[in-house]
C-alpha positions as CSV (number, residue, x, y, z in Angstrom):
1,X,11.6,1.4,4.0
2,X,9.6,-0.5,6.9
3,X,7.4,1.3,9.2
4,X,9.4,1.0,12.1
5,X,11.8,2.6,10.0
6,X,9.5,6.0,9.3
7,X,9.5,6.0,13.0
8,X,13.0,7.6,13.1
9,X,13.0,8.9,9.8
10,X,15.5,12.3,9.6
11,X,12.6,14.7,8.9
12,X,10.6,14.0,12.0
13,X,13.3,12.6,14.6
14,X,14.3,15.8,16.0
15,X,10.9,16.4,17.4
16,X,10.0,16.1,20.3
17,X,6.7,17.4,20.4
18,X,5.5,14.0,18.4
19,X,4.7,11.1,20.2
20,X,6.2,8.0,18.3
21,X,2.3,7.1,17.6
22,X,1.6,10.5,15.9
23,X,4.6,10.1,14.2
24,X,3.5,6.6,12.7
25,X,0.5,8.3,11.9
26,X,1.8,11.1,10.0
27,X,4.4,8.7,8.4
28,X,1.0,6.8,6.7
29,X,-1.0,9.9,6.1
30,X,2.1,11.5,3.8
31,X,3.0,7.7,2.2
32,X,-1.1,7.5,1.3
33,X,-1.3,11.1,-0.8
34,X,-2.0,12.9,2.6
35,X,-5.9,11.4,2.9
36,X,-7.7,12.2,6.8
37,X,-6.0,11.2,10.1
38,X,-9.2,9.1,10.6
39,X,-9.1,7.4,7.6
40,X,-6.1,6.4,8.2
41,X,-6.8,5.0,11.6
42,X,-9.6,3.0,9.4
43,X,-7.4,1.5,7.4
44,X,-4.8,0.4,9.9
45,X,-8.0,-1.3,12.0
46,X,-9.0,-3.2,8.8
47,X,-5.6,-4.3,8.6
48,X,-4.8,-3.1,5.4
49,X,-1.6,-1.8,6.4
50,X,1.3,-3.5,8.5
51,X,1.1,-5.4,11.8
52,X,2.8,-2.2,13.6
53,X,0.2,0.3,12.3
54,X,-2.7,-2.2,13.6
55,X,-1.2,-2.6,16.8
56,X,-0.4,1.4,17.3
57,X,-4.0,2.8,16.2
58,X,-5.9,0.1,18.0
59,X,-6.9,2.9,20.7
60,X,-9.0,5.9,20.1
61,X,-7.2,9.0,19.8
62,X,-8.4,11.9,18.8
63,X,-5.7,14.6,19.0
64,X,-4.4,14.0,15.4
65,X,-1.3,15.1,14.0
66,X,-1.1,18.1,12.1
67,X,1.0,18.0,8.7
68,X,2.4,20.9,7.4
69,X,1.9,20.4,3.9
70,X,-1.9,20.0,4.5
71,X,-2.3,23.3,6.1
72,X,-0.5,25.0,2.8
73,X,-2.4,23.3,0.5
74,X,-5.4,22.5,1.9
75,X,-6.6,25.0,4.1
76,X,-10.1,26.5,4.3
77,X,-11.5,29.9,5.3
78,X,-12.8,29.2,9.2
79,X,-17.3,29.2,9.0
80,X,-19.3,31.6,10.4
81,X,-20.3,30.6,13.5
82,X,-23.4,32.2,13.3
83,X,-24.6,30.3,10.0
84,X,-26.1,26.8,10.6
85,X,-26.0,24.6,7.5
86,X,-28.8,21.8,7.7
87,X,-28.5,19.2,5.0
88,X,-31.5,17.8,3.5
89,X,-31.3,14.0,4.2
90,X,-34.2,13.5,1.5
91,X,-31.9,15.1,-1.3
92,X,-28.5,13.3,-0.1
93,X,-26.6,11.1,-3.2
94,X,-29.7,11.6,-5.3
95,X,-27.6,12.5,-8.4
96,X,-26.5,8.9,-8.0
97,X,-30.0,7.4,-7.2
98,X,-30.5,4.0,-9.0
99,X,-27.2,3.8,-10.5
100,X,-26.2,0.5,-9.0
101,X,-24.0,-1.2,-11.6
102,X,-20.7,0.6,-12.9
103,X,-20.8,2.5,-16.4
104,X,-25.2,3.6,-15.8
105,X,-23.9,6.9,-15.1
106,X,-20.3,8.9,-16.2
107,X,-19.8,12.3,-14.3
108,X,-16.9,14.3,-16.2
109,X,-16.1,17.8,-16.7
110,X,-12.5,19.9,-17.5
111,X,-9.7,20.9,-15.5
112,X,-8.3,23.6,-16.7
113,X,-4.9,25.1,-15.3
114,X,-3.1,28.2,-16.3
115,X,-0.1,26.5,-15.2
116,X,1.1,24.2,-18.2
117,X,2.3,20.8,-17.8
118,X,4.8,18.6,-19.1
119,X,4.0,15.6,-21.2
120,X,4.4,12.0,-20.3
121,X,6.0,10.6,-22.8
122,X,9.0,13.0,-23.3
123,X,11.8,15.0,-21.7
124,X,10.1,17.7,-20.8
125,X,11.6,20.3,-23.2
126,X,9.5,20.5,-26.0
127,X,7.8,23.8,-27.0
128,X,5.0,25.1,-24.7
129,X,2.2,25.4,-26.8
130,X,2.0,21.4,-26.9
131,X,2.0,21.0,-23.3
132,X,-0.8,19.9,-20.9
133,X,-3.6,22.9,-20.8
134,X,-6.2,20.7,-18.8
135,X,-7.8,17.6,-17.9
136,X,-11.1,15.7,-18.3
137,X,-12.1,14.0,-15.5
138,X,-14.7,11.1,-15.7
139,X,-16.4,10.1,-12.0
140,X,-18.3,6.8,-12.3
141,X,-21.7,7.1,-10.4
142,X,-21.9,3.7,-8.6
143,X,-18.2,3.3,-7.6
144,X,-16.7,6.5,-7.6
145,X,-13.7,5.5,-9.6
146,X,-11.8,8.4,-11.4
147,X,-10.3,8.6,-14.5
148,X,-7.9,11.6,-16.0
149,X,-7.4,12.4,-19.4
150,X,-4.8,15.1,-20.1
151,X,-5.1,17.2,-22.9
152,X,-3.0,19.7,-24.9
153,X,-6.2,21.8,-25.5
154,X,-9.8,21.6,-24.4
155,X,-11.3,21.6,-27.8
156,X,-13.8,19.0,-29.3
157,X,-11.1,16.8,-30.6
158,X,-8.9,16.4,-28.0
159,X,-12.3,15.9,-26.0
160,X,-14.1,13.1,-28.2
161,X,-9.7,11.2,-27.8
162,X,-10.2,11.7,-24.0
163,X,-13.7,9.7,-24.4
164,X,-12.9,7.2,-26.5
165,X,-9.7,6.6,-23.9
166,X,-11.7,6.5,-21.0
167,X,-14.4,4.2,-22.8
168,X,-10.8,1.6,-23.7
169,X,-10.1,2.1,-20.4
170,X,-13.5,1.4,-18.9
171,X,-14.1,-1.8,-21.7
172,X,-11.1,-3.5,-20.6
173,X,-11.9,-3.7,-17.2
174,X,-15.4,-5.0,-18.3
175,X,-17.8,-1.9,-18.0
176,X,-19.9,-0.8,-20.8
177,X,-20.4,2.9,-20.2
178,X,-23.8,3.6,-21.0
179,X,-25.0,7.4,-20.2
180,X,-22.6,10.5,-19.1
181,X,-23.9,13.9,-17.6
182,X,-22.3,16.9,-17.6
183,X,-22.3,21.0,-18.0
184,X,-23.4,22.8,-20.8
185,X,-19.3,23.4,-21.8
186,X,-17.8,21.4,-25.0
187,X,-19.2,18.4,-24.2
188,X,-22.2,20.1,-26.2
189,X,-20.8,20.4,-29.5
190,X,-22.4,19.2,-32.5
191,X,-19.1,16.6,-33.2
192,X,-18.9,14.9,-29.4
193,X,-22.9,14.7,-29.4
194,X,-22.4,12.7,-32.8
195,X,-20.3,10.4,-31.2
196,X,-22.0,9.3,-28.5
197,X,-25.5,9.0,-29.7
198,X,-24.6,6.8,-32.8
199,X,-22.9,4.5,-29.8
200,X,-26.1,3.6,-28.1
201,X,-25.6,5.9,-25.3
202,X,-27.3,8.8,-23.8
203,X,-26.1,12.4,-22.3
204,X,-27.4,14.6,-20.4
205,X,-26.4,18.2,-19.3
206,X,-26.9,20.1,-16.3
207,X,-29.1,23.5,-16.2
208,X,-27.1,26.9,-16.5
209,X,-25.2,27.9,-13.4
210,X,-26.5,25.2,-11.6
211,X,-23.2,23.6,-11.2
212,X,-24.4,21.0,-7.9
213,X,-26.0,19.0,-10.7
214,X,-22.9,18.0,-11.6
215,X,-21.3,17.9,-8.3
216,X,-19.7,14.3,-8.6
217,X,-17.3,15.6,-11.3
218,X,-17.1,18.9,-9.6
219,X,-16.3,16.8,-5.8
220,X,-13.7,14.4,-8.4
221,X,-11.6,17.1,-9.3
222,X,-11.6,19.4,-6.0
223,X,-10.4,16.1,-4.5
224,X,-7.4,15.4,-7.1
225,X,-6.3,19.3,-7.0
226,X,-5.9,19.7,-4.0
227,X,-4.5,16.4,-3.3
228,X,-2.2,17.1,-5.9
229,X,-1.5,20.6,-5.0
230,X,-0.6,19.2,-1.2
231,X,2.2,16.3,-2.6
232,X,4.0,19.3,-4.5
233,X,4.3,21.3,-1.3
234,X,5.5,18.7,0.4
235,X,7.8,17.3,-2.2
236,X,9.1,21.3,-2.8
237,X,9.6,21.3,1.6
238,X,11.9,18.4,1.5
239,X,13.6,18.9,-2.3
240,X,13.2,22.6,-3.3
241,X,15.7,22.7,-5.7
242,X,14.1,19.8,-8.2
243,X,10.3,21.6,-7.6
244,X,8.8,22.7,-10.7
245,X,4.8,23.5,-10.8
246,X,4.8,21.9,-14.6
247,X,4.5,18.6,-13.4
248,X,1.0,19.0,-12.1
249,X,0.0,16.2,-14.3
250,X,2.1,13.9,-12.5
251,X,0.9,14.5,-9.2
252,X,-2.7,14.4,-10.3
253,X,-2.1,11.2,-11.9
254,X,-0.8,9.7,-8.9
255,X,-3.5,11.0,-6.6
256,X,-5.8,9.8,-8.7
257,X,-3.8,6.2,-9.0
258,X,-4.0,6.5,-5.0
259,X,-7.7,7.5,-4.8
260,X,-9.0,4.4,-6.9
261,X,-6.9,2.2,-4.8
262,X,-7.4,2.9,-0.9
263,X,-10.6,2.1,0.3
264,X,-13.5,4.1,1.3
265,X,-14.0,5.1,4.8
266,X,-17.4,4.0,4.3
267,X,-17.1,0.3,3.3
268,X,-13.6,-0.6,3.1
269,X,-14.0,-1.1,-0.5
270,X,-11.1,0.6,-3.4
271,X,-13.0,2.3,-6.0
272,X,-11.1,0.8,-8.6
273,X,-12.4,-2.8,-7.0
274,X,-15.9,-2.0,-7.3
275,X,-15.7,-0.2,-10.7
276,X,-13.5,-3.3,-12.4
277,X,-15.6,-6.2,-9.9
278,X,-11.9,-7.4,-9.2
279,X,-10.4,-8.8,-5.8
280,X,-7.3,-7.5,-4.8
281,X,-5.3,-7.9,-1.5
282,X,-4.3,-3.6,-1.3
283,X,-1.1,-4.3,-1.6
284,X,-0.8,-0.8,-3.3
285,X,-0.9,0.9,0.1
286,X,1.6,-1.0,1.6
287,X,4.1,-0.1,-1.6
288,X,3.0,3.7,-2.0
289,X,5.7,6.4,-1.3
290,X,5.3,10.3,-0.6
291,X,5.0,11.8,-4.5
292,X,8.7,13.6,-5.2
293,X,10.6,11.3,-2.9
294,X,14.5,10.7,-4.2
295,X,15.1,7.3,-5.4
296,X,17.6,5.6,-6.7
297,X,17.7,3.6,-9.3
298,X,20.6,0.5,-10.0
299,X,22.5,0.9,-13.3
300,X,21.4,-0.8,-16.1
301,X,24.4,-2.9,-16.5
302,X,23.6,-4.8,-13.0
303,X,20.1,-5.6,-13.5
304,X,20.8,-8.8,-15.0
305,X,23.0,-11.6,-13.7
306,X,26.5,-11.5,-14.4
307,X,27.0,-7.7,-14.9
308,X,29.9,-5.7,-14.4
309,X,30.9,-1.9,-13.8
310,X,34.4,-0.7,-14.3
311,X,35.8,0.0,-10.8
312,X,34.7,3.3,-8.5
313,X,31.9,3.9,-10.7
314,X,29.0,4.2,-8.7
315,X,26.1,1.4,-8.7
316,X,23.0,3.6,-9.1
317,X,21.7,6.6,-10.0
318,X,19.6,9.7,-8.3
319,X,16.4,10.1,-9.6
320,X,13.3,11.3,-8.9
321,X,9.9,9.2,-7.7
322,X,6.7,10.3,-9.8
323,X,4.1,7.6,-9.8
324,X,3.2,4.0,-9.5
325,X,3.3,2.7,-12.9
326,X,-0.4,1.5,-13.9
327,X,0.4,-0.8,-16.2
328,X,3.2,-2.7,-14.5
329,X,3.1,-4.8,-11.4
330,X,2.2,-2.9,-8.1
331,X,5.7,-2.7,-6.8
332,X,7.0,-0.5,-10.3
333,X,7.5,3.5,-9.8
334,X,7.6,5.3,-12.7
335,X,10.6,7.6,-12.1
336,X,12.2,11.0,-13.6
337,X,15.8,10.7,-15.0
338,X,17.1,14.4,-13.0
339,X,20.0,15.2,-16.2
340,X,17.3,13.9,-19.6
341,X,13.5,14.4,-17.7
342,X,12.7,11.5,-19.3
343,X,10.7,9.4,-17.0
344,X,10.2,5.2,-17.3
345,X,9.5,2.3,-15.1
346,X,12.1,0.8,-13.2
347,X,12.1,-1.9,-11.1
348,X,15.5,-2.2,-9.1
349,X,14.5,0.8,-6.6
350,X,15.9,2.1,-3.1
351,X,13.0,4.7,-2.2
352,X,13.8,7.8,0.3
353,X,10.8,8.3,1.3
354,X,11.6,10.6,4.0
355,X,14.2,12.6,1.8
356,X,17.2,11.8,4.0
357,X,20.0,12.2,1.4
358,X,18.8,15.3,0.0
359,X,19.2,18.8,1.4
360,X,17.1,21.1,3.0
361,X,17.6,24.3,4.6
362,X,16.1,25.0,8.0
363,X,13.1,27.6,6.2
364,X,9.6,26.3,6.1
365,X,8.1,28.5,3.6
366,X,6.4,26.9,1.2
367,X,7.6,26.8,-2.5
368,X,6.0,29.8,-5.0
């Protein structure tokens, strides 16, 4: 779908309380993983999104848009007005003072999640006790770039699997990782601290309950919760009756995929470009869709030239839209069959990003 088409998608073209500028803007801020209304605006004046955004958010306006799914799932207690917080400017990004080059310095630590998750590589049905339990996350000090790791438990095994994956990971994009930091949790264990050392590489912890010394890991995976948390409230708004909390990992996977990939407000630089030192054009952004969005997806039989279907059988099939595949060209979704839960890459895709041939009752409570 083109931009000009958001402009009078279903979900928004009833109100008239939008101008067709906020709506453009809100169209972008829900495609992007629901990042700031000003960054946004950034990225349209740096033209890394199409010739109607740049010529729409050209001007200054301030009065942003308000999304709805934002204020569910990201939503803070309002400050005390009577408490002035002074930052010391002496103190600022010192945790990553002197860690210039990618790899110097890893950040990680654990998400952990009551909530279980489904696995990646199955239907979805298999018995709960091998399910997703957490996540590491890994935050590299002089790019920021984020990796996850899902595990089943939060032991030292499934720990020292999610290093040596992120250390693949981190090694095929050319980056020796050479020291990591973080809490005084598993990462302490007599086994993971016999794996690194023996690698030529250094750890280092932070003091007890003084969690801000770790507060690039900490920042990492506030950012991916609730960035995560927000594209299931939306996608549960528009499709409530395919919402199900135990895909978490998927919509943390794809806000991280989204994170590494849209550049920083600060110097219009992707994470993922810094961290890897490779040139890319950002045409991620212009292919992203809203996490949960319908799709639909052409039937096997007339992907390739010269196939045929019996007669009124229908062409495609409904699925849903779960990530960007990141291990395929930019323009592959990774999709989730609706009658198996079996989820692949596909390439022959009509995206509804808006949710337009899907129903939804008139009540704007947020899913449980």
């Amino acid at each position: 779908m083109t931009t000009l088409e958001a402009l009078n998608a279903t979900v928004y073209q009833g109100n008239q309380n939008l101008s067709p500028l906020k709506k453009l803007w809100l169209c972008w801020h829900i495609k992007l993983g629901h990042i700031g209304f000003s960054h946004v605006q950034k990225l349209a004046l740096g033209g890394f999104l199409d010739r109607l955004s740049l010529d729409l958010l050209c001007t200054t306006v301030t009065d942003y848009p308000r999304c709805a799914s934002c204020q569910h799932g990201k939503q803070k207690r309002t400050p005390d007005p009577s408490t002035t917080v002074i930052k010391n400017q002496e103190l600022i990004r010192s945790l990553k003072e002197n860690q210039l080059s990618p790899g110097d310095r890893i950040f990680c630590d654990q998400l952990e999640s009551r909530v279980q998750g489904r696995l990646f590589h199955t239907a979805g049905r298999e018995p709960d006790k091998d399910w997703f339990y957490g996540a590491t996350i890994f935050c590299d000090t002089a790019s920021g770039c984020i990796h996850a790791k899902f595990q089943v438990t939060l032991n030292a095994t499934d720990s020292i699997n999610a290093l040596d994956n992120f250390e693949r990971v981190a090694l095929h994009q050319g980056v020796d990782v050479k020291s990591y930091h973080t809490d005084n949790c598993i990462f302490k264990s007599k086994r993971i601290i016999r794996e690194i050392l023996p690698n030529a590489k250094t750890i280092r912890y932070s003091g007890v309950g003084a969690k801000w010394q770790n507060g690039a890991a900490e920042s990492a995976i506030g950012l991916v919760s609730s960035t995560a948390q927000t594209n299931m409230i939306h996608a549960g708004l528009h499709w409530r009756e395919v919402e199900d909390t135990a895909r978490w990992p998927l919509a943390v996977q794809h806000a991280v995929y989204m994170y590494n990939h849209t550049p920083s407000p600060s110097n219009d630089i992707a994470p993922i470009k810094t961290f890897s030192r490779a040139v890319s054009n950002c045409q991620v952004l212009r292919n992203a869709h809203p996490w949960g969005t319908p799709v639909y997806v052409l039937e096997p039989r007339l992907t390739s030239s010269g196939g045929k279907l019996p007669k009124w059988q229908p062409w495609s099939r409904h699925w849903q839209f779960v990530e960007m595949s990141p291990v395929h060209a930019e323009s592959i979704g990774l999709v989730r069959n609706l009658t198996t839960g079996y989820i692949s890459p596909q390439c022959h895709l009509v995206y509804d990003d808006w949710s337009k041939t899907v129903y939804s009752s008139l009540d704007n409570e947020p899913p449980e």
